[in-house]
mmCIF file of the N, C-alpha and C atoms, coordinates in Angstrom:
data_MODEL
# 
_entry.id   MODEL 
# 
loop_
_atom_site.group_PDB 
_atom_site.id 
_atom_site.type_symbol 
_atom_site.label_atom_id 
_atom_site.label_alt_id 
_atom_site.label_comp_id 
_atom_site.label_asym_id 
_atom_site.label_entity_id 
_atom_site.label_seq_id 
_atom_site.pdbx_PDB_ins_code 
_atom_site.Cartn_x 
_atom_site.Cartn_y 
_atom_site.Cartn_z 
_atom_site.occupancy 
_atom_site.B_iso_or_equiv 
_atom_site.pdbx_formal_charge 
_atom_site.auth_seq_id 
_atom_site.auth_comp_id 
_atom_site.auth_asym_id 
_atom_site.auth_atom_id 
_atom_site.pdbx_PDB_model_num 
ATOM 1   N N  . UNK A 1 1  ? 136.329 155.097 142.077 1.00 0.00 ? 1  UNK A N  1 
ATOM 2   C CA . UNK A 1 1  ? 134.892 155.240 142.201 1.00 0.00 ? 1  UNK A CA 1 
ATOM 3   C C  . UNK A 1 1  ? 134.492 155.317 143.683 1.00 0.00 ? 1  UNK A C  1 
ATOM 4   N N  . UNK A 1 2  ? 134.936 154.349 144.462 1.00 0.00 ? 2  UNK A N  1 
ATOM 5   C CA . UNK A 1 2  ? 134.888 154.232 145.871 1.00 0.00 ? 2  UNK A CA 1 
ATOM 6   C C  . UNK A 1 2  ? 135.341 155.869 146.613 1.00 0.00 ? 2  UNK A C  1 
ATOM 7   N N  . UNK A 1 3  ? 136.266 155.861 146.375 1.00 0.00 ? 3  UNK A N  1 
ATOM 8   C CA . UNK A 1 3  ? 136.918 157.331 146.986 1.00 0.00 ? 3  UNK A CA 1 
ATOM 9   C C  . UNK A 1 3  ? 136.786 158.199 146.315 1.00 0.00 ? 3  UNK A C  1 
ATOM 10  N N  . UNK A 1 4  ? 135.830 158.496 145.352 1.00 0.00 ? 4  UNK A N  1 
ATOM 11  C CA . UNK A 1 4  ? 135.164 159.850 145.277 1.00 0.00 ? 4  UNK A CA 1 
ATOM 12  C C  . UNK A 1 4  ? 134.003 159.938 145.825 1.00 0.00 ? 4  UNK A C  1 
ATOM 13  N N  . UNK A 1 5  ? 133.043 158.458 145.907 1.00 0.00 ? 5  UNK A N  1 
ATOM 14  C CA . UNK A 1 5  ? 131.662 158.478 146.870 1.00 0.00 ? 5  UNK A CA 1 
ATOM 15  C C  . UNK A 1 5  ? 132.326 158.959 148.646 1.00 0.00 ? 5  UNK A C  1 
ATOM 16  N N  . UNK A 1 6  ? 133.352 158.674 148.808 1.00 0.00 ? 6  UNK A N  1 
ATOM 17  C CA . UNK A 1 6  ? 133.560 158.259 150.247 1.00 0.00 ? 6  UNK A CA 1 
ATOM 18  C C  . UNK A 1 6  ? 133.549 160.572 150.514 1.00 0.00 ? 6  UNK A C  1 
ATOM 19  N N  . UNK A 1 7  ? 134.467 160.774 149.569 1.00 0.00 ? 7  UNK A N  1 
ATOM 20  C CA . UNK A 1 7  ? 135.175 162.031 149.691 1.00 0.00 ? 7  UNK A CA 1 
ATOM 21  C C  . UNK A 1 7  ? 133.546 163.214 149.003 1.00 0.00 ? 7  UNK A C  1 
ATOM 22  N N  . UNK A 1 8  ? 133.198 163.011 148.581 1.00 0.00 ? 8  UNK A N  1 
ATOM 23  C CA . UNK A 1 8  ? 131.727 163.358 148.334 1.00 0.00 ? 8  UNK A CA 1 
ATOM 24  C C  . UNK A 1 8  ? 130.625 163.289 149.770 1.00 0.00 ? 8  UNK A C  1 
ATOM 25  N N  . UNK A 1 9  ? 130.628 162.367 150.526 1.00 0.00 ? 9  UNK A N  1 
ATOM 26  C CA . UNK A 1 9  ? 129.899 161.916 151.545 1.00 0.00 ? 9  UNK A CA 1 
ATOM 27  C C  . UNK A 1 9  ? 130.796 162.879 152.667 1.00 0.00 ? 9  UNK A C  1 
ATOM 28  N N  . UNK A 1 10 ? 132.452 162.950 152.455 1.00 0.00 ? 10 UNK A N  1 
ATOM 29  C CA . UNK A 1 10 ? 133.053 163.093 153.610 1.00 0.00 ? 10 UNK A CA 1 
ATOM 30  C C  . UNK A 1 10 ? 132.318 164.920 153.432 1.00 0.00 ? 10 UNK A C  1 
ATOM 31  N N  . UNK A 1 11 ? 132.417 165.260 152.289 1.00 0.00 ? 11 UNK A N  1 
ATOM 32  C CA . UNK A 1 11 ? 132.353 166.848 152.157 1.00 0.00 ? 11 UNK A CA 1 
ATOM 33  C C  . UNK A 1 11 ? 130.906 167.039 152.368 1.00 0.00 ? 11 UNK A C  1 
ATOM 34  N N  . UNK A 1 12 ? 129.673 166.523 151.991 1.00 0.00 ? 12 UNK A N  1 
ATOM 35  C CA . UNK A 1 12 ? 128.281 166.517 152.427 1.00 0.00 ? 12 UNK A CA 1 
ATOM 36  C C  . UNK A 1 12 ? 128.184 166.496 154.034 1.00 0.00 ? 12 UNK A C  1 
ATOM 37  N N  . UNK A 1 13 ? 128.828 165.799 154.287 1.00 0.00 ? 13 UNK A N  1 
ATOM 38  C CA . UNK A 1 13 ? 128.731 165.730 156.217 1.00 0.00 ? 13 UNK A CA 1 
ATOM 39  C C  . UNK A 1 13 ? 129.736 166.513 157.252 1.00 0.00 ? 13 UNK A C  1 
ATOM 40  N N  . UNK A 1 14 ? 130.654 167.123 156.063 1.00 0.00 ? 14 UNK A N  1 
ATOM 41  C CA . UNK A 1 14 ? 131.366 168.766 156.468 1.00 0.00 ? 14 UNK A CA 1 
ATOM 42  C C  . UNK A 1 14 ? 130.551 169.617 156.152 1.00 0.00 ? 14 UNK A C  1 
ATOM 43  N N  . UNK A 1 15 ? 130.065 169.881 155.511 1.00 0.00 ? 15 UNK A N  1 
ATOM 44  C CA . UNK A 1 15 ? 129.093 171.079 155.217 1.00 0.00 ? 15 UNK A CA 1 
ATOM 45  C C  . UNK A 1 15 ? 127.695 171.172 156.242 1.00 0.00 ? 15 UNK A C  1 
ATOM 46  N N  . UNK A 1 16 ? 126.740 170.075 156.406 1.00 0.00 ? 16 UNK A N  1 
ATOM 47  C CA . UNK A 1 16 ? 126.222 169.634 157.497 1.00 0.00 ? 16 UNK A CA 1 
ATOM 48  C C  . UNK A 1 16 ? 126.367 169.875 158.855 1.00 0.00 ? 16 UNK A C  1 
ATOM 49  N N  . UNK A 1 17 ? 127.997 169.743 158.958 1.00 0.00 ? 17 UNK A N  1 
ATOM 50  C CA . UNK A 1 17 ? 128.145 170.020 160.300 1.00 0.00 ? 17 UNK A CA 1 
ATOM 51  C C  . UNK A 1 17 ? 129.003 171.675 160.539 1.00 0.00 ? 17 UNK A C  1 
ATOM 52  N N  . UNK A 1 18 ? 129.319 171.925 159.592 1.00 0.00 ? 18 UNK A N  1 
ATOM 53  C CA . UNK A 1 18 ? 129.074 173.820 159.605 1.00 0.00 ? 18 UNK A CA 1 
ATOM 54  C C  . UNK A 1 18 ? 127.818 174.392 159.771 1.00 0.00 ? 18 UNK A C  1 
ATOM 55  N N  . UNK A 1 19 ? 126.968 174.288 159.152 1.00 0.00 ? 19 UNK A N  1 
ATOM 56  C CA . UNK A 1 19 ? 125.660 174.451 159.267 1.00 0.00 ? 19 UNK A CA 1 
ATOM 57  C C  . UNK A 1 19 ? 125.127 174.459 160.219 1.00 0.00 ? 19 UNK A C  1 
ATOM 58  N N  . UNK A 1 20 ? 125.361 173.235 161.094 1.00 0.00 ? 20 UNK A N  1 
ATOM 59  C CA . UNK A 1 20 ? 124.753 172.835 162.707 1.00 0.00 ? 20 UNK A CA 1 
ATOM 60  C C  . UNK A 1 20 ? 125.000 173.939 163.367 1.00 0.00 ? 20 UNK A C  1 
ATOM 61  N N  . UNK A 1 21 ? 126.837 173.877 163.486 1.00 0.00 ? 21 UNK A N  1 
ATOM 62  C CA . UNK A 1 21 ? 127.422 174.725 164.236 1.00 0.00 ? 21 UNK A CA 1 
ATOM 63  C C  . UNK A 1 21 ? 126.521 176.747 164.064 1.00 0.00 ? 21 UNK A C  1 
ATOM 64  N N  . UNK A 1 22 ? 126.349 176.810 163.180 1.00 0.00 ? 22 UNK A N  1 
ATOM 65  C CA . UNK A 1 22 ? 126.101 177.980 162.732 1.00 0.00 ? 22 UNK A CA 1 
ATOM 66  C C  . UNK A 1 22 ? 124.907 178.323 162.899 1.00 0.00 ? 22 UNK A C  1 
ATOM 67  N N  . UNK A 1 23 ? 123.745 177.062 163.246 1.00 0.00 ? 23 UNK A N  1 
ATOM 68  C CA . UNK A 1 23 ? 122.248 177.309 163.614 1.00 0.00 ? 23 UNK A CA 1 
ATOM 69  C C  . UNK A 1 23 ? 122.538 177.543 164.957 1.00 0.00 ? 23 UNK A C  1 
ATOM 70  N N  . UNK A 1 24 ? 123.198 176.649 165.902 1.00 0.00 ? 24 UNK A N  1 
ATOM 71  C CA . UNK A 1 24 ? 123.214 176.869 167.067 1.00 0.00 ? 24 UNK A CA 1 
ATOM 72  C C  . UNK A 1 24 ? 123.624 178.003 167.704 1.00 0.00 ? 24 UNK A C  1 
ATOM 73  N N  . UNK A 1 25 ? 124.654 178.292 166.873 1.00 0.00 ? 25 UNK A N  1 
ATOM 74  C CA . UNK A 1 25 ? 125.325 179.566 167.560 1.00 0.00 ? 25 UNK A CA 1 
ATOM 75  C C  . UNK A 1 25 ? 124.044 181.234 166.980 1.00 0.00 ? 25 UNK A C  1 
ATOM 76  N N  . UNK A 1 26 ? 123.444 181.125 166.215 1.00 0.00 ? 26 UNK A N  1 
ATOM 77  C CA . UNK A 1 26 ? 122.449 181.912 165.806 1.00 0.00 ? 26 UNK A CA 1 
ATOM 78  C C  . UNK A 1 26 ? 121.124 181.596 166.638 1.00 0.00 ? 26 UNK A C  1 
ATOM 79  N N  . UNK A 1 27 ? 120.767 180.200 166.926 1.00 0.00 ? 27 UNK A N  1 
ATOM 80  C CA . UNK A 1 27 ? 119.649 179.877 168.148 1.00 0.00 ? 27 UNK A CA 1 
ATOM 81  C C  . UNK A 1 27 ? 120.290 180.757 169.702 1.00 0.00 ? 27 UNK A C  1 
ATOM 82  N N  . UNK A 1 28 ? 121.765 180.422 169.516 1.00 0.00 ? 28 UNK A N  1 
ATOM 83  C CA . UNK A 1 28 ? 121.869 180.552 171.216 1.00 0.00 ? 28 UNK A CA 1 
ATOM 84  C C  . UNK A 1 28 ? 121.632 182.486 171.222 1.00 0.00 ? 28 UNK A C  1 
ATOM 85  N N  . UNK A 1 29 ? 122.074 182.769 170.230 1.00 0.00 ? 29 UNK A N  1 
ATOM 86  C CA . UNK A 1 29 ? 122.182 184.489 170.430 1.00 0.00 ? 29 UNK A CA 1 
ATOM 87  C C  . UNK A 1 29 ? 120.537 185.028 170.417 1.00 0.00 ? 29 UNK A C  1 
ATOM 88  N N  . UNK A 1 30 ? 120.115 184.158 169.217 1.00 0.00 ? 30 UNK A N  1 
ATOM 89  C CA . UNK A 1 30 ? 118.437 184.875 169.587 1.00 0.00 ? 30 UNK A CA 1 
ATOM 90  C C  . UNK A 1 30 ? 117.636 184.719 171.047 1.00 0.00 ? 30 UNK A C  1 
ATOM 91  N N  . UNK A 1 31 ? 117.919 183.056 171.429 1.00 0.00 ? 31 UNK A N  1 
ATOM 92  C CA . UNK A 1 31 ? 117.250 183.324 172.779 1.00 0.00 ? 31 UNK A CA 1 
ATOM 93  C C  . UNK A 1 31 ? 118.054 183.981 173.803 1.00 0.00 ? 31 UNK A C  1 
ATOM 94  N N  . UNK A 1 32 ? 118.951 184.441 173.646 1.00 0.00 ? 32 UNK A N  1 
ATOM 95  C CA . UNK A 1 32 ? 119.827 185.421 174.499 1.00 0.00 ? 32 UNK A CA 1 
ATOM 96  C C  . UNK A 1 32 ? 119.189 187.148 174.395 1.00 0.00 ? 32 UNK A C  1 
ATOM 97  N N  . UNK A 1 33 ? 119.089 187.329 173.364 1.00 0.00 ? 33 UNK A N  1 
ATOM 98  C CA . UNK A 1 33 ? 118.377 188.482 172.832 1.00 0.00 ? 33 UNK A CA 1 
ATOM 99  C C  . UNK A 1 33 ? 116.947 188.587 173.203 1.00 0.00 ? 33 UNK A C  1 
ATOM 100 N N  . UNK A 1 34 ? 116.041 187.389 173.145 1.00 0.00 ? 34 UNK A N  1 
ATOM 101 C CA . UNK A 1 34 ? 114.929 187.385 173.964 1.00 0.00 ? 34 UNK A CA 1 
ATOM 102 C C  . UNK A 1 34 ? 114.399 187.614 175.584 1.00 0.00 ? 34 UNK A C  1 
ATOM 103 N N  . UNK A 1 35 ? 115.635 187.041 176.057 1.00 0.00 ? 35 UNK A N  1 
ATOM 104 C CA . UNK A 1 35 ? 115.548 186.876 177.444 1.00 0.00 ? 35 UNK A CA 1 
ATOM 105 C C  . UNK A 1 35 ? 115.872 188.304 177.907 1.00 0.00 ? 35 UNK A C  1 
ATOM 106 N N  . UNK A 1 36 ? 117.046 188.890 177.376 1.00 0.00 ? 36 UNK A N  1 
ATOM 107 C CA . UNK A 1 36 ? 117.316 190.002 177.953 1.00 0.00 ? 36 UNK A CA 1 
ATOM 108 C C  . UNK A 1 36 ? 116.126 191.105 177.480 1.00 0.00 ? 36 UNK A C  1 
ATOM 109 N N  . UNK A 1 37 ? 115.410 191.178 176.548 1.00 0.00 ? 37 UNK A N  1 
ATOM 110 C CA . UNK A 1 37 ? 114.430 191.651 176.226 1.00 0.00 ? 37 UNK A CA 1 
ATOM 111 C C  . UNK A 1 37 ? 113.469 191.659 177.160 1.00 0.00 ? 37 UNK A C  1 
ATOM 112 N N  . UNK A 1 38 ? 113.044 190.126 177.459 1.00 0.00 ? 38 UNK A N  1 
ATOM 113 C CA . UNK A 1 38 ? 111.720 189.919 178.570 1.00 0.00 ? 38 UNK A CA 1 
ATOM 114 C C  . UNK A 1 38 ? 112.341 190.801 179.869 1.00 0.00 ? 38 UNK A C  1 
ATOM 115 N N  . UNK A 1 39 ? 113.174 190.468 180.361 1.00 0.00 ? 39 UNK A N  1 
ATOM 116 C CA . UNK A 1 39 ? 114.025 190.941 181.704 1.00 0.00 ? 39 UNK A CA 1 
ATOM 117 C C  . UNK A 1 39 ? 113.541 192.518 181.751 1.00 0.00 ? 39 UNK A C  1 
ATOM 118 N N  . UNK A 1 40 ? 114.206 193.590 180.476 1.00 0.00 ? 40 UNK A N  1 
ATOM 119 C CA . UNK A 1 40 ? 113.708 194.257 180.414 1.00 0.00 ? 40 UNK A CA 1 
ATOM 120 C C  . UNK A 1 40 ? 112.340 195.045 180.530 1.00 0.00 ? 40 UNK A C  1 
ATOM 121 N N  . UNK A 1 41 ? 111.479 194.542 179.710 1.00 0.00 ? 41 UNK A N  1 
ATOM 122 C CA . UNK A 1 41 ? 110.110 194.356 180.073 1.00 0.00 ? 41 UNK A CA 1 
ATOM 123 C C  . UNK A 1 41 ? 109.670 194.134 181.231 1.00 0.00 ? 41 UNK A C  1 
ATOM 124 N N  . UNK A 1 42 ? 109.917 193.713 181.772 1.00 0.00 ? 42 UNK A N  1 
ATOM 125 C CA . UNK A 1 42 ? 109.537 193.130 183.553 1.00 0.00 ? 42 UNK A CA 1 
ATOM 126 C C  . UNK A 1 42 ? 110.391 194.465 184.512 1.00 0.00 ? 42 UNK A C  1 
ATOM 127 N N  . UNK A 1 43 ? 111.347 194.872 184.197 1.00 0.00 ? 43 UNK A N  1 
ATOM 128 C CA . UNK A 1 43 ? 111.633 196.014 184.902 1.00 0.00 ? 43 UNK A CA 1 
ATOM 129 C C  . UNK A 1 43 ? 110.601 197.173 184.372 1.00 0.00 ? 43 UNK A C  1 
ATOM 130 N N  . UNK A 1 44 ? 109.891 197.400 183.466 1.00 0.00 ? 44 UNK A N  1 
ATOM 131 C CA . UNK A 1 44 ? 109.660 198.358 183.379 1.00 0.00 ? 44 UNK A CA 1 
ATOM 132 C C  . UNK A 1 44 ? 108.414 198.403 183.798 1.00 0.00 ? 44 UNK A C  1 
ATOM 133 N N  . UNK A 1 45 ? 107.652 197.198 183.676 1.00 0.00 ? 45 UNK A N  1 
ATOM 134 C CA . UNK A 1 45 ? 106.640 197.141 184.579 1.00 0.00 ? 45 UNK A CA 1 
ATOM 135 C C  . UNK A 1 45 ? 106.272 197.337 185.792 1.00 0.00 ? 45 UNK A C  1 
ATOM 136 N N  . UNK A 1 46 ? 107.747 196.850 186.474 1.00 0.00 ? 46 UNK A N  1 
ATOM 137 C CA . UNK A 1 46 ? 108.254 197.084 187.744 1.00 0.00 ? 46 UNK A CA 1 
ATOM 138 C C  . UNK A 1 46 ? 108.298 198.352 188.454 1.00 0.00 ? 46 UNK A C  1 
ATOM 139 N N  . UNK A 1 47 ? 108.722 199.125 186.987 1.00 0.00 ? 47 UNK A N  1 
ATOM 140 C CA . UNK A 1 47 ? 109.017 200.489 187.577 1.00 0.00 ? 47 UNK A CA 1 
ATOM 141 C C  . UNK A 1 47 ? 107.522 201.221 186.875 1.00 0.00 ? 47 UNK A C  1 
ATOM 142 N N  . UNK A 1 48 ? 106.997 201.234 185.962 1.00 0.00 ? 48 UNK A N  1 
ATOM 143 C CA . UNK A 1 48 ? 105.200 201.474 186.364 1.00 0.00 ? 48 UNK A CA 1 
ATOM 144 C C  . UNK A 1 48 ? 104.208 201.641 187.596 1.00 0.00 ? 48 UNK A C  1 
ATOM 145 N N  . UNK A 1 49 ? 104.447 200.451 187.736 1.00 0.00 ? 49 UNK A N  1 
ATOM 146 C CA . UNK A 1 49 ? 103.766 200.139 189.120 1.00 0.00 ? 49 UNK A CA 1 
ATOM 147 C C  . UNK A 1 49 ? 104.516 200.559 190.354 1.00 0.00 ? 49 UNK A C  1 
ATOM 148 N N  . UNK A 1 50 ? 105.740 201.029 190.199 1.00 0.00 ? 50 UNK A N  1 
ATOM 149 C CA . UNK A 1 50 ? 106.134 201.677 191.411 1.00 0.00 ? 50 UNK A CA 1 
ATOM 150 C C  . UNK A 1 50 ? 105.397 203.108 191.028 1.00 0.00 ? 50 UNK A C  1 
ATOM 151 N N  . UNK A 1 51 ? 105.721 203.929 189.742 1.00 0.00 ? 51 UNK A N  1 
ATOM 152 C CA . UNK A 1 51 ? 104.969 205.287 189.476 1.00 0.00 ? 51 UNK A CA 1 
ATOM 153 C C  . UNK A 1 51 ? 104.036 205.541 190.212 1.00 0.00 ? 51 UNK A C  1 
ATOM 154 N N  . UNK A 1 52 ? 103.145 204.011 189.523 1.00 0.00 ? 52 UNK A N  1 
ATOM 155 C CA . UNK A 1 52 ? 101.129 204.082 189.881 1.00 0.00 ? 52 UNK A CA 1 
ATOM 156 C C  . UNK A 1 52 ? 101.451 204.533 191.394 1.00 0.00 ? 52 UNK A C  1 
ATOM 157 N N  . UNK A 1 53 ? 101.799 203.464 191.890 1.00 0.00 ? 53 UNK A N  1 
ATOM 158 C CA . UNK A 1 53 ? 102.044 203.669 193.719 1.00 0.00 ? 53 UNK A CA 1 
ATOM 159 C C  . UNK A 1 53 ? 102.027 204.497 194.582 1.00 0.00 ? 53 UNK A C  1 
ATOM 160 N N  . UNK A 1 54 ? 103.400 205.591 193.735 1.00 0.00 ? 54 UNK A N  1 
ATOM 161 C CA . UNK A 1 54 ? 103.357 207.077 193.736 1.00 0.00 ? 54 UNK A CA 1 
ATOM 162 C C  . UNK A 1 54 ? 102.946 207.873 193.868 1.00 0.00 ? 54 UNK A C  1 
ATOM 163 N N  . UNK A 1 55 ? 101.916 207.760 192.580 1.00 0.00 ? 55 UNK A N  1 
ATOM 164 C CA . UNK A 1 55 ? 101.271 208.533 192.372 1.00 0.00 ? 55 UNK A CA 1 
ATOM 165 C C  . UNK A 1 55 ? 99.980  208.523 192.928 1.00 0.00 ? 55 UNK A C  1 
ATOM 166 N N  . UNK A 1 56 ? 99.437  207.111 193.539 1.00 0.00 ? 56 UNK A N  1 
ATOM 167 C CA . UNK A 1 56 ? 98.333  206.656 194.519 1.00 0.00 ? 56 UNK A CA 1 
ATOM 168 C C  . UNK A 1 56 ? 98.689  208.234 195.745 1.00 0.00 ? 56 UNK A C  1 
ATOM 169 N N  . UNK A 1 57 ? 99.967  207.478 195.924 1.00 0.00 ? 57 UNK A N  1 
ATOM 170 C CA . UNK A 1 57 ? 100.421 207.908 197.556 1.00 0.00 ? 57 UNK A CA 1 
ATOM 171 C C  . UNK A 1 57 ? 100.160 209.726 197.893 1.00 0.00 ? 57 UNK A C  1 
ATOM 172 N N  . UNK A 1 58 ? 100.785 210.318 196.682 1.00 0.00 ? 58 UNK A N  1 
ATOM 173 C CA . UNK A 1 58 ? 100.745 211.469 196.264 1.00 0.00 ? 58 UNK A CA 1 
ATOM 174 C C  . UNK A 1 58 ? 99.061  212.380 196.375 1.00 0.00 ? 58 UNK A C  1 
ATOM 175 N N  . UNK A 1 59 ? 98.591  211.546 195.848 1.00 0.00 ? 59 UNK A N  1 
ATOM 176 C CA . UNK A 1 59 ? 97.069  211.938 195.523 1.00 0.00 ? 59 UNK A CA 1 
ATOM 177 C C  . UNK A 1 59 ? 96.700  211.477 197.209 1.00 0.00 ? 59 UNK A C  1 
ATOM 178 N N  . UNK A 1 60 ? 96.473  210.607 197.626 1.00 0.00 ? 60 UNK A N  1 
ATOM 179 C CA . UNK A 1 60 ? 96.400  210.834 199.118 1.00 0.00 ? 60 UNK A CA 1 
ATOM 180 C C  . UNK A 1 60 ? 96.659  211.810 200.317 1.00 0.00 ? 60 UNK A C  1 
ATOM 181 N N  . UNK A 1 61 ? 97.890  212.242 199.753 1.00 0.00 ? 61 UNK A N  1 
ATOM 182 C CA . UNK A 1 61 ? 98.507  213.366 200.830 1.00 0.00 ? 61 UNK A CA 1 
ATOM 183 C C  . UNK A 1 61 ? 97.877  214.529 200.310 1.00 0.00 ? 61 UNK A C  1 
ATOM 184 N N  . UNK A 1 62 ? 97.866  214.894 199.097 1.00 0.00 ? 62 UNK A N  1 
ATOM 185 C CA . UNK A 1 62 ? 97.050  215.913 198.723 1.00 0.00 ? 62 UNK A CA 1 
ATOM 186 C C  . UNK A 1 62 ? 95.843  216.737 199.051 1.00 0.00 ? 62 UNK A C  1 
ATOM 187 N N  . UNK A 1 63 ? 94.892  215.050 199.638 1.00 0.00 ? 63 UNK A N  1 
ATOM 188 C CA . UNK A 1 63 ? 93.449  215.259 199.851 1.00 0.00 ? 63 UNK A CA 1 
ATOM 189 C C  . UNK A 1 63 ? 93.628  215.222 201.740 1.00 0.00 ? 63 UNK A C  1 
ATOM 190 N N  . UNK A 1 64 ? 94.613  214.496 202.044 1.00 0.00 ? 64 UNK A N  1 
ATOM 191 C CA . UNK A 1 64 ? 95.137  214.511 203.768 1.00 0.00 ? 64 UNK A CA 1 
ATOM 192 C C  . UNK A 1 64 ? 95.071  215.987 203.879 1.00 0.00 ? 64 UNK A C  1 
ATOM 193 N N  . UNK A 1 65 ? 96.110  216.914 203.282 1.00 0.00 ? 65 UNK A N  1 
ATOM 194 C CA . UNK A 1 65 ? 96.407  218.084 203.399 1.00 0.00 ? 65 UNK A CA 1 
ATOM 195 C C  . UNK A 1 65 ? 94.965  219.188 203.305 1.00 0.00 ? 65 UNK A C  1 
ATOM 196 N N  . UNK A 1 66 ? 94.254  218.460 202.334 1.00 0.00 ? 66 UNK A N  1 
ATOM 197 C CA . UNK A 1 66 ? 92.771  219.764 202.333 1.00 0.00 ? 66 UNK A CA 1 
ATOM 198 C C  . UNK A 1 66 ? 92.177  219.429 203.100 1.00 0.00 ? 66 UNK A C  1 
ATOM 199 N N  . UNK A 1 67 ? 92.069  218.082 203.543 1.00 0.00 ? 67 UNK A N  1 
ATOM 200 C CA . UNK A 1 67 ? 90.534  217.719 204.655 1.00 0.00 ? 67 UNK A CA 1 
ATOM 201 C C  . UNK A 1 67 ? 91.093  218.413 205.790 1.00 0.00 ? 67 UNK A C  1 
ATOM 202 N N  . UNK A 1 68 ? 92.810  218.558 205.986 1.00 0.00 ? 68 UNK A N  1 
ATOM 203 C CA . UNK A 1 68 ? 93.625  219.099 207.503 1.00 0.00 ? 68 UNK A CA 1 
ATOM 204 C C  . UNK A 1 68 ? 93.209  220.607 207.412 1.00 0.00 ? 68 UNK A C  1 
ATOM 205 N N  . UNK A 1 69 ? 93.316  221.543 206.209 1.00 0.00 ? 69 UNK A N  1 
ATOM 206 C CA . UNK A 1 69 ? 93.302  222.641 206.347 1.00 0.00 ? 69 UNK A CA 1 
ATOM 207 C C  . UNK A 1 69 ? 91.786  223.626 206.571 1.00 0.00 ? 69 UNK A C  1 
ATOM 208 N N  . UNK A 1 70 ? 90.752  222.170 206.177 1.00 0.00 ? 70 UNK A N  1 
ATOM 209 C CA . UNK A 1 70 ? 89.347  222.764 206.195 1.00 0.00 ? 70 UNK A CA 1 
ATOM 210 C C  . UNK A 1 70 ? 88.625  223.474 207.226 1.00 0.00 ? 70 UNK A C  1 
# 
């Protein structure tokens, strides 16, 4: 009676600790997957705002060039 509660308990707290193992390793990959996501995102913003910049700079020389040729 004893050692089927014990061996019952032992297999409830094996299963438990598969489980753990298996959230964590599924937590660690999603916030891995997030981060490299955000990272992403932030470069591309990065590289937006270099465009805008650009395209500021661009439109400047444009109007440099007509006020020069007037």
């Amino acid at each position: 009676m004893l050692g089927s509660i014990v061996e019952l308990l032992f297999g409830v707290l094996l299963s438990a600790l598969i489980l753990l193992v298996g959230v964590c390793i599924l937590g660690s990959m999603f916030a891995a997957l997030r981060a490299v996501s955000r990272s992403s995102d932030c470069e591309r913003e990065e590289a937006k705002e270099i465009f805008a910049f650009g395209a500021e700079v661009t439109e400047l020389d444009v109007r440099m060039i007509e006020t020069a040729s007037s």
